[in-house]
Residue frames as qw, qx, qy, qz and C-alpha x, y, z in Angstrom:
[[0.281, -0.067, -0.422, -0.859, 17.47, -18.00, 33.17],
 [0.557, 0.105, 0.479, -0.671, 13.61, -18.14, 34.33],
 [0.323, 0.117, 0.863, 0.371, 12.49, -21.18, 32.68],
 [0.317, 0.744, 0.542, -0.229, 8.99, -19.39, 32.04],
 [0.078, 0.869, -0.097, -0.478, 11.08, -16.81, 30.04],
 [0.114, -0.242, 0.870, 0.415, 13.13, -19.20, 28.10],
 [0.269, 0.227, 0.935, -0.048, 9.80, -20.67, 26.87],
 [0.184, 0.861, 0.293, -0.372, 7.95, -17.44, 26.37],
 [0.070, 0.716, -0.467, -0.514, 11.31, -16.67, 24.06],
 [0.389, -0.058, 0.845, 0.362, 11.50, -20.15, 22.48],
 [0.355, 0.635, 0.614, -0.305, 7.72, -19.34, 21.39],
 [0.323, 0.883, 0.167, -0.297, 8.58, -16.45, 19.71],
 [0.032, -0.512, 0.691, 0.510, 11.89, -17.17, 17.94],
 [0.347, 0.144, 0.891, 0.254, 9.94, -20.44, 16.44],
 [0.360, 0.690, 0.615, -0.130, 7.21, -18.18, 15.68],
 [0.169, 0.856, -0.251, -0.418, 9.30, -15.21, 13.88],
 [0.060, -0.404, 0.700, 0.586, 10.95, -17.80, 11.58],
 [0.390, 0.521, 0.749, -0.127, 7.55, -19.58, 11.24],
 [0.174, 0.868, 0.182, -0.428, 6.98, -15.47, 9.45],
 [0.036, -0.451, 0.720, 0.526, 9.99, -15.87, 7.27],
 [0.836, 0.391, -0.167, -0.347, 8.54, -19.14, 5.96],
 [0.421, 0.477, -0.745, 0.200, 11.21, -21.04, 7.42],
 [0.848, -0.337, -0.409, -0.022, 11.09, -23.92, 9.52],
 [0.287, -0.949, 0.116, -0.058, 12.84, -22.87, 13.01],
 [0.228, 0.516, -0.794, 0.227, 16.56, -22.86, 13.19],
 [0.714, -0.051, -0.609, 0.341, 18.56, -25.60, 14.73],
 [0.629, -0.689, -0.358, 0.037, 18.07, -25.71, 18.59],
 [0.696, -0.160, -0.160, 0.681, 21.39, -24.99, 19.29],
 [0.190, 0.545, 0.125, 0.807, 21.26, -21.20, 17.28],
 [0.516, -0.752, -0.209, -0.354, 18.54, -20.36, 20.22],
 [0.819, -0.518, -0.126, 0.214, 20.66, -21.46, 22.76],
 [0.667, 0.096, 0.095, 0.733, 23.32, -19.77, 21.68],
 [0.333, 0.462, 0.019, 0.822, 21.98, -16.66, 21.20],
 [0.566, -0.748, -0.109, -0.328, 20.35, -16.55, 24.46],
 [0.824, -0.132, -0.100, 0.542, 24.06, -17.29, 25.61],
 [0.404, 0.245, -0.032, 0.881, 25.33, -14.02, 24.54],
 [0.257, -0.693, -0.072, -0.669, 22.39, -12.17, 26.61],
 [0.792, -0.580, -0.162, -0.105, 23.28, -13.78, 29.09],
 [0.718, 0.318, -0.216, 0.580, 26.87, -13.10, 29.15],
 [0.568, -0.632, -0.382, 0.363, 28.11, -11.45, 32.46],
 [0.287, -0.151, 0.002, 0.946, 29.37, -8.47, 31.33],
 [0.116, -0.366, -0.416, -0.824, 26.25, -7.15, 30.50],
 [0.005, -0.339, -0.708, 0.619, 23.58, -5.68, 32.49],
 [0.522, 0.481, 0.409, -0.574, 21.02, -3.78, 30.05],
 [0.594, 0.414, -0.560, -0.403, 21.95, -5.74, 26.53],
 [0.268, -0.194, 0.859, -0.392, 20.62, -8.51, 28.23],
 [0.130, -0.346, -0.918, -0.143, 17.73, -11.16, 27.78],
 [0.004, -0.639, -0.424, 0.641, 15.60, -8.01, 29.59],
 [0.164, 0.578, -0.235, -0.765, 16.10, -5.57, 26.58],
 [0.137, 0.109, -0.806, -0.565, 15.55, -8.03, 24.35],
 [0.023, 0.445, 0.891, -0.085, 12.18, -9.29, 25.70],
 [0.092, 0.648, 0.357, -0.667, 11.15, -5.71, 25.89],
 [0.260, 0.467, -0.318, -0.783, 11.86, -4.79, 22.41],
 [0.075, -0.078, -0.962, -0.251, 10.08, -7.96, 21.30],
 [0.093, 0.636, 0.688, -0.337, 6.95, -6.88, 23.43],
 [0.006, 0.584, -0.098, -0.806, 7.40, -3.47, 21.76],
 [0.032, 0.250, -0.730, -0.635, 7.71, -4.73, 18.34],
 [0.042, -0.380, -0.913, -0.145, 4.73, -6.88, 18.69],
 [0.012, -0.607, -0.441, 0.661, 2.93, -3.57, 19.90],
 [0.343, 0.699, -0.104, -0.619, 3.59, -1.80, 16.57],
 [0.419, 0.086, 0.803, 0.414, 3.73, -5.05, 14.02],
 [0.485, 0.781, 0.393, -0.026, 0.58, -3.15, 12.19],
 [0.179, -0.844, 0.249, 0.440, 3.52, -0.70, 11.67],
 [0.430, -0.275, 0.802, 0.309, 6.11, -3.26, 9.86],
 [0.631, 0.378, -0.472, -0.486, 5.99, -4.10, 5.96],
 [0.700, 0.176, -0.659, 0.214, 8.19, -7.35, 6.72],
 [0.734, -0.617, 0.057, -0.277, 7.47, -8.37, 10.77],
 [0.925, -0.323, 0.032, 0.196, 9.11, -11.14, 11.05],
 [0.658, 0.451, -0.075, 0.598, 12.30, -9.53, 9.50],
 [0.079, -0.770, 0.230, -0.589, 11.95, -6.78, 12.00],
 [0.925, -0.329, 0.028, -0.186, 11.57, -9.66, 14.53],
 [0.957, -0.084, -0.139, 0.242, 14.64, -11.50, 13.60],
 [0.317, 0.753, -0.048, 0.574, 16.63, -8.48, 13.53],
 [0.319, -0.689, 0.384, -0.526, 16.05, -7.77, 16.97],
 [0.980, -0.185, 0.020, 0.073, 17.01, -11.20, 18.00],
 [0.789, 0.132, 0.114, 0.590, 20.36, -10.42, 16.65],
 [0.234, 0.888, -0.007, 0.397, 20.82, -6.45, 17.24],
 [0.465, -0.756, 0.360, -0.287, 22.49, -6.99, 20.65],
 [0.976, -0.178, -0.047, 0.113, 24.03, -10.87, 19.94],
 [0.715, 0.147, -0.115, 0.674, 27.46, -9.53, 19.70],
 [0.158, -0.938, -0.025, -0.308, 27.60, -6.79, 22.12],
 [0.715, -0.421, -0.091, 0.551, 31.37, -5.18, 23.66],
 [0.008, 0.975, 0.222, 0.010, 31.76, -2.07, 24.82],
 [0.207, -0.680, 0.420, 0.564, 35.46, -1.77, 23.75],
 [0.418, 0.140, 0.793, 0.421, 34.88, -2.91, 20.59],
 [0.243, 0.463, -0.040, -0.851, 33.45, -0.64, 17.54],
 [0.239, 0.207, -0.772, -0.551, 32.25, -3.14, 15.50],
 [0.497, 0.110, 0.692, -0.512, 29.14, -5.21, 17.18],
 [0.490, 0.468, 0.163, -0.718, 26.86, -4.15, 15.34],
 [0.522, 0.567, -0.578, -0.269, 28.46, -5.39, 12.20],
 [0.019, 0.064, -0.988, 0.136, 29.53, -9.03, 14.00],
 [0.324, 0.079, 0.836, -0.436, 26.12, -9.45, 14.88],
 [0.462, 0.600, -0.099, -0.646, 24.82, -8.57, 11.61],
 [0.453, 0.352, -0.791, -0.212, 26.77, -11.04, 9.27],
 [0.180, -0.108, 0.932, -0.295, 25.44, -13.48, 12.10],
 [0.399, 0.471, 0.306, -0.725, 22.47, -12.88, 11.70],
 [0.676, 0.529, -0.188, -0.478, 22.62, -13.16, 7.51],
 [0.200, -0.299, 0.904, -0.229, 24.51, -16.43, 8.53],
 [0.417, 0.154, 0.858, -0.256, 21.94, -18.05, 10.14],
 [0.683, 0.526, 0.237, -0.448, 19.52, -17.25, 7.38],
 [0.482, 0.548, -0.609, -0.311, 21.80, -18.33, 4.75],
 [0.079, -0.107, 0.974, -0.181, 22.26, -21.94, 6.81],
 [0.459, 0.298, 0.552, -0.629, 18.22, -21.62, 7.07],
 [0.340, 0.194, 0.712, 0.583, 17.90, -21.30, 3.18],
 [0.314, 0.790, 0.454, -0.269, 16.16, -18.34, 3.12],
 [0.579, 0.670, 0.192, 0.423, 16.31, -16.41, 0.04],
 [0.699, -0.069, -0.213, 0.679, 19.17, -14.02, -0.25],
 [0.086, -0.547, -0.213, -0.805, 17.59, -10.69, -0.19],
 [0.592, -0.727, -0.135, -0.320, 15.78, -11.48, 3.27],
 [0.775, -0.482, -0.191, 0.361, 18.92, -11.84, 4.60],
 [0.461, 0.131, -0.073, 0.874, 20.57, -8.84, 3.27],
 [0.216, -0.624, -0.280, -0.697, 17.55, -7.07, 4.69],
 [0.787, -0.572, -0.203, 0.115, 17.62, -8.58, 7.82],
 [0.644, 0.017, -0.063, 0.762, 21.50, -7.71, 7.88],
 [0.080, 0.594, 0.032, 0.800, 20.66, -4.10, 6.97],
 [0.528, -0.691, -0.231, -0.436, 18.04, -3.59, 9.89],
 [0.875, -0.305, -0.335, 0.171, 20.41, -4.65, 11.97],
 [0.604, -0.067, -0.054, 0.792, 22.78, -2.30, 11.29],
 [0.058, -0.682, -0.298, -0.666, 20.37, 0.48, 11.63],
 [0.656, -0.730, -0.180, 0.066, 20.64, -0.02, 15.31],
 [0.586, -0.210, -0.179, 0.762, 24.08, 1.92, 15.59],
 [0.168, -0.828, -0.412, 0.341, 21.97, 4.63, 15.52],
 [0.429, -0.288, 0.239, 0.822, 24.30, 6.47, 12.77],
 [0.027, -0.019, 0.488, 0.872, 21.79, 7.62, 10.11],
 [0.742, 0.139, 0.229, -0.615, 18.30, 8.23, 9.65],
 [0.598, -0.020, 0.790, -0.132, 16.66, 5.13, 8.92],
 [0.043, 0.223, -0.555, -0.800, 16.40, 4.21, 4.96],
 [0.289, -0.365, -0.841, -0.276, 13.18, 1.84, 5.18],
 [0.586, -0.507, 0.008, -0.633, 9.92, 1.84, 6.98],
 [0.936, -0.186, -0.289, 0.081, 11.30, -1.44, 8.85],
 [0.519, 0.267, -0.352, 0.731, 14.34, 0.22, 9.33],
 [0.142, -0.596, 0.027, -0.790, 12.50, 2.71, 11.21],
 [0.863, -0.472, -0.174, -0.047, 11.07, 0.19, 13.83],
 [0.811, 0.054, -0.428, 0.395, 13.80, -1.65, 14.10],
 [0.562, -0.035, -0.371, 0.738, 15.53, 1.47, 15.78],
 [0.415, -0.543, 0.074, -0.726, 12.71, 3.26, 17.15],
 [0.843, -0.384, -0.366, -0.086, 11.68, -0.33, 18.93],
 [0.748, 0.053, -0.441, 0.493, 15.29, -0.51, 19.78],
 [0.061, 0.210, -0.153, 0.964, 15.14, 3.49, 21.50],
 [0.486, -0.626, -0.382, -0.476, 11.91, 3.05, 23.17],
 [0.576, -0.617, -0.512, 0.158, 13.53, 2.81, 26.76],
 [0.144, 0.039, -0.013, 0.989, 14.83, 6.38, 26.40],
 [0.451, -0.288, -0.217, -0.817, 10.93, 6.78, 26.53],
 [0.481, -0.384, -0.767, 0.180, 10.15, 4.20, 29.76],
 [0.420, -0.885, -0.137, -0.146, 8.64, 5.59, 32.96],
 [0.051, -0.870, 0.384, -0.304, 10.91, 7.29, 35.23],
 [0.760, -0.423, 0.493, -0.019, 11.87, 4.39, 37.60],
 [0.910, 0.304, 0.236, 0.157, 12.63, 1.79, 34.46],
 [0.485, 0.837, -0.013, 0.252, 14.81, 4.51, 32.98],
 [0.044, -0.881, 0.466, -0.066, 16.80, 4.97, 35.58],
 [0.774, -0.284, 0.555, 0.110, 17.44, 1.38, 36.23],
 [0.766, 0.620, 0.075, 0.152, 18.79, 1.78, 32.39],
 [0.002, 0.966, -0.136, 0.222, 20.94, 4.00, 33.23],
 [0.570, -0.573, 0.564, -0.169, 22.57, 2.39, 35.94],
 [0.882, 0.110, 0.447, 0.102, 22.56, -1.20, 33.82],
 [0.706, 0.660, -0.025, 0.255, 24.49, 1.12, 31.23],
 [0.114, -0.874, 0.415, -0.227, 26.86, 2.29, 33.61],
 [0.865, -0.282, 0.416, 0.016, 27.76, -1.06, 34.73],
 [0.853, 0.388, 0.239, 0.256, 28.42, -2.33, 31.38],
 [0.442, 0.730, -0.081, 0.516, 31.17, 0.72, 31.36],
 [0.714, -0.676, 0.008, 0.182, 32.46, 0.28, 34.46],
 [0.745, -0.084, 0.220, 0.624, 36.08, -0.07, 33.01],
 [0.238, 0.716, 0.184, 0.630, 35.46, 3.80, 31.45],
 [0.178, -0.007, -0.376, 0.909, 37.02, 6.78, 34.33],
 [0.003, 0.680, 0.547, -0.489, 33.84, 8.50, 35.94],
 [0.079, 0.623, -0.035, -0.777, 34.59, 11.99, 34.49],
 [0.113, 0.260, -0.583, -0.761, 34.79, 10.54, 31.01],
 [0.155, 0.274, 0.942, -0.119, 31.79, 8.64, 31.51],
 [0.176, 0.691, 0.673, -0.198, 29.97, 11.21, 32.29],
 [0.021, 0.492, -0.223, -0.841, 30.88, 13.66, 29.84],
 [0.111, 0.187, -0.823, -0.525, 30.92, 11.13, 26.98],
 [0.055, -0.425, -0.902, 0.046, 27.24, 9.76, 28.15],
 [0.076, 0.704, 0.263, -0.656, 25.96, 13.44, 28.84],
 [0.078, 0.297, -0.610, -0.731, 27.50, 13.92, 24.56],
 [0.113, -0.175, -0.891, -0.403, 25.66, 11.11, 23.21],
 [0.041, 0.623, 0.735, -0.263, 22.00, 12.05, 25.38],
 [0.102, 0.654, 0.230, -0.714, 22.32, 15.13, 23.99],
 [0.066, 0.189, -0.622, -0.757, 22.57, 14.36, 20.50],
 [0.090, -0.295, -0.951, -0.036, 19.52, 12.50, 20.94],
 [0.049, 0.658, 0.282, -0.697, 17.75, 15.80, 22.67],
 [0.264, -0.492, 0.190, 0.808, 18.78, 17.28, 19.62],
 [0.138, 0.199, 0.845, 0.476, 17.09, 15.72, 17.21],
 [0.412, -0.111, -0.128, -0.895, 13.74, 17.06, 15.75],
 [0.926, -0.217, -0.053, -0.305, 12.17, 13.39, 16.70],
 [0.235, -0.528, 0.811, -0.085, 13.89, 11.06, 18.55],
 [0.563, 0.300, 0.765, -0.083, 11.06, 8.51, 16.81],
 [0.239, 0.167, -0.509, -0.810, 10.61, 8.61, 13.31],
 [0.199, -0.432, -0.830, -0.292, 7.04, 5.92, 13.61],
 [0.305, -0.513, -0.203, -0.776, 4.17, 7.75, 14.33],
 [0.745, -0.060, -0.662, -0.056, 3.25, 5.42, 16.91],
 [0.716, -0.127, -0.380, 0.571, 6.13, 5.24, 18.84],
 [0.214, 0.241, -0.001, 0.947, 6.71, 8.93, 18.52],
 [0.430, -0.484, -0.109, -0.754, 3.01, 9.84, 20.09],
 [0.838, -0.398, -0.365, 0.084, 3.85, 7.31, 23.22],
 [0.801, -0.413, -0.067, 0.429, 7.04, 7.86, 24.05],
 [0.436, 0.461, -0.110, 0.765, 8.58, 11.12, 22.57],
 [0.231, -0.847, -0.027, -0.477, 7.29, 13.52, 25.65],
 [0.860, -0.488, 0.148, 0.018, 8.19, 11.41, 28.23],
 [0.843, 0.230, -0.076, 0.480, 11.79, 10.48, 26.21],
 [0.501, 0.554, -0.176, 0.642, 12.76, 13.75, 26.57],
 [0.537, -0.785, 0.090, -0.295, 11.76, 14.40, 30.07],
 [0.988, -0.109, -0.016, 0.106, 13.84, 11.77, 30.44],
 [0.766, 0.220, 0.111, 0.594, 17.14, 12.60, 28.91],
 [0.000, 0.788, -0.143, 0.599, 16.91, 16.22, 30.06],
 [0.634, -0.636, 0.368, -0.241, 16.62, 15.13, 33.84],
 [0.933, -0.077, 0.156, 0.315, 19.73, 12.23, 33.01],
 [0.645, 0.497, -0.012, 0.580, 21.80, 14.99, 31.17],
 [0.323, -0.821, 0.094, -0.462, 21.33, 17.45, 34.45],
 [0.737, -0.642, 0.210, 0.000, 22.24, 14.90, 36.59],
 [0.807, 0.273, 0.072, 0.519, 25.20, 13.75, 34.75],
 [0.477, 0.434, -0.189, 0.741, 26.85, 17.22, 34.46],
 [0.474, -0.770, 0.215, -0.369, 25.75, 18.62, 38.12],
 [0.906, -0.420, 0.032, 0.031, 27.11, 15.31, 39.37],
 [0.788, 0.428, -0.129, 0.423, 30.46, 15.31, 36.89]]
């Protein structure tokens, strides 16, 4: 890890529980979860995606009822992250309402934090206006430039290396299109007047090449 990045992250985890009203976790928690982005089976649920959706988030904080809650959320939407496993989301959640219970924050900002967390499996519309960040921030590099996007791509293929080609790209060509499919792929106004034209340019010219290539 780039020390200048570790430092540039320490900043902002001390400064998103500073927003709770909590004094920052224990040193270790940081280290730790910059352990699990940094885990070698990954390649775009990494310490990369997570700085971006931190730069993101700070882009649309005027957005956010509860910031820092959308903040700590994404600190924890990706700490428990295996791609044979159906349950992440949910492990890194209860971490997540963990550390805030160890923190003493009140119990409500951790079952909110918990929730937002679990808004990032991307099953339901979002029930909150936080919720809505959380997993627009988290979907904003389905809206990067063309180059960034593809190096997504590729960093998700890695991480599914251990999946056959053909079913890769069937089962990756399914899920981009459900995403097409939608009437917004952003539900924040924001987000949704940056990055919805450009998302779907995106995911039309990734779902082409997928099934020409397949």
């Amino acid at each position: 890890m780039q020390p200048a990045l570790l430092t540039a992250l320490r900043r902002t985890w001390d400064t998103t529980w500073g927003g709770l009203g909590l004094q920052p976790a224990d040193a270790t928690l940081f280290v730790q979860v910059c352990a699990r982005y940094l885990e070698r089976h990954r390649a775009y649920h990494t310490l990369q995606h997570l700085q971006e959706c931190l730069a993101t988030c700070e882009e649309v904080r005027a957005s956010c009822e509860r910031p820092a809650e959308v903040q700590l959320a994404l600190w924890f939407h990706d700490a428990i992250y295996d791609t044979k496993a159906s349950d992440s989301e949910e492990q890194s959640a209860a971490w997540a309402q963990r550390a805030l219970a160890a923190a003493r924050a009140p119990a409500q900002v951790g079952e909110r934090v918990r929730d937002l967390v679990l808004a990032t499996r991307h099953a339901a519309t979002p029930a909150s206006v936080d919720a809505a960040v959380t997993v627009d921030v988290d979907l904003a590099i389905l809206g990067a430039d063309e180059h960034r996007f593809e190096e997504y791509e590729r960093q998700v293929r890695f991480e599914y290396a251990w999946v056959p080609e053909p079913l890769y790209r069937s089962g990756r060509a399914r899920l981009l299109r459900e995403f097409l499919a939608r009437p917004a792929i952003y539900a924040t106004a924001a987000l949704r007047q940056r990055l919805e034209e450009r998302g779907r340019a995106n995911l039309r010219r990734s779902i082409e090449a997928l099934e020409r290539e397949g």
